[in-house]
C-alpha positions, 0 to 999 in steps of 0.5 A: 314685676309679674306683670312684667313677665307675663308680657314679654311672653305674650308677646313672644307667643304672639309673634309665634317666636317660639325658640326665642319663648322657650330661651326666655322661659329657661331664663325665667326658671334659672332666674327663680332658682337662683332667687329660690337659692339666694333665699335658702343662702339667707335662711342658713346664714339666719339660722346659723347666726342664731345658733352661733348666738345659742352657743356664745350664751351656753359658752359664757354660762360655761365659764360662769361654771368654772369660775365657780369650780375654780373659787371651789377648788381652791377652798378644797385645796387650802382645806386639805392642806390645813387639815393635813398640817393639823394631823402631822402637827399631832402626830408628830407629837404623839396623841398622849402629848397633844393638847387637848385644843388641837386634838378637838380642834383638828377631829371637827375640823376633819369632820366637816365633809367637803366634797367637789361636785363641779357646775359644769355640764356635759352631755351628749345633746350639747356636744352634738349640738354646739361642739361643731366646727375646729373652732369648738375642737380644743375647747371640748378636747379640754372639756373631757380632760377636765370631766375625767381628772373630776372623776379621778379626783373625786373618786380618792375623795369620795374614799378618803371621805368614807374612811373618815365616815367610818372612823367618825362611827367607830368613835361613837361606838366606842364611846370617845365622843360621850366621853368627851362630850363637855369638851365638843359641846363647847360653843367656842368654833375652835376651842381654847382651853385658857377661854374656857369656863370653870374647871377643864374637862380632862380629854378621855382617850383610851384604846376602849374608847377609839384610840387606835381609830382616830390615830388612824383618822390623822394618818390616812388625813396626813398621807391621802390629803396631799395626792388629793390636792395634787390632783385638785391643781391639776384640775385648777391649771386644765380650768385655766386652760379651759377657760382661756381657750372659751374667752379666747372663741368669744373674743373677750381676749387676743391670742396674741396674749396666751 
């Protein structure tokens, strides 16, 4: 094809043709330019193709994330809710007329700290680099909700898990747990009294001991536990959301079936 080329313009120049040369020359360059333009067009169709790909894979580990979040949460919400009902189950009785299996029971159970620390990841670089079109817009807008109904979610939790740090100390100190040592050193996960071998240690639960700490244990457990859970279904319907919204940009589902 050079070979070519270079013909024709020997022969132009040959036959002293020049304004015919220089109409060919102007075409050669228009010609090259658009080669060179065809090339950059394909190059970015490559590149964006790749990226396009890049994204698809960060997009489908997000949902990987939520997924995981989503099975989490809802673990977090049944665990609020049952420990709520075991202290307004006490209360209700009254910490002198409670058996001595709900009291153990619910204060291990309380005990067991359960904090949220969502999978999904946000940054800046990832937002620069694949939030890039209206394509990516209503996915990253529910992506921010998400990040900051954690934060509020986790900061309630974070308070109420430190009470319950500081009230678990107040009992030690106090001496609730030596003095009930026999009845928490049981092997039995939740204890039953009728299961219990030889006589049943007496509970021991005095104002010297903690008593006043861990009827404040229940209550702040019976009145925090509920707005925490509301928040977690508020994180549990933006999840859902969210989620929709990346199958949706990936083509696993119709629009149509919103």
């Amino acid at each position: 094809m050079i070979k070519f080329f270079r013909k024709i313009r020997q022969k132009l120049l040959s036959e002293n043709k020049f304004s015919k040369y220089l109409i060919y020359a102007i075409g050669e360059i228009i010609l090259v330019v658009i080669g060179i333009l065809i090339a950059l067009q394909i190059n970015n169709w490559n590149e964006a193709k790749k990226l396009q790909e890049e994204i698809n894979v960060y997009f489908e580990q997000k949902l990987v994330n939520l997924k995981e979040d989503k099975k989490f949460l809802e673990e977090l919400a049944q665990f609020r809710l049952d420990a709520t009902k075991k202290s307004k189950l006490i209360l209700d009785k009254g910490l002198d007329n409670a058996n001595i299996s709900e009291i153990i029971n619910t204060t291990k159970f309380i005990f067991v700290e359960h904090r949220f620390t969502t999978t999904v990841e946000r940054n800046e670089s990832s937002i620069t680099k694949y939030y890039l079109s209206e394509k990516e817009a209503s996915i990253n807008d529910l992506e921010q909700q998400y990040m900051n109904l954690i934060q509020l979610m986790t900061f309630e939790e974070a308070r109420l898990n430190t009470f319950s740090e500081e009230i678990e100390l107040d009992l030690w100190r106090g001496g609730f747990f030596n003095d009930n040592r026999a009845l928490y050193n049981s092997m039995v996960e939740d204890l039953d009294i009728s299961t219990f071998n030889g006589d049943i240690p007496k509970l021991i639960l005095n104002k010297d001991n903690g008593k006043q700490s861990l009827e404040g244990l229940l209550r702040r457990t019976e009145i925090a536990n509920p707005s925490i859970v509301v928040k977690v279904n508020e994180l549990l319907e933006v999840n859902k959301k969210l989620t929709f919204e990346i199958e949706k940009y990936l083509g696993n589902i119709d629009d149509k079936k919103k």
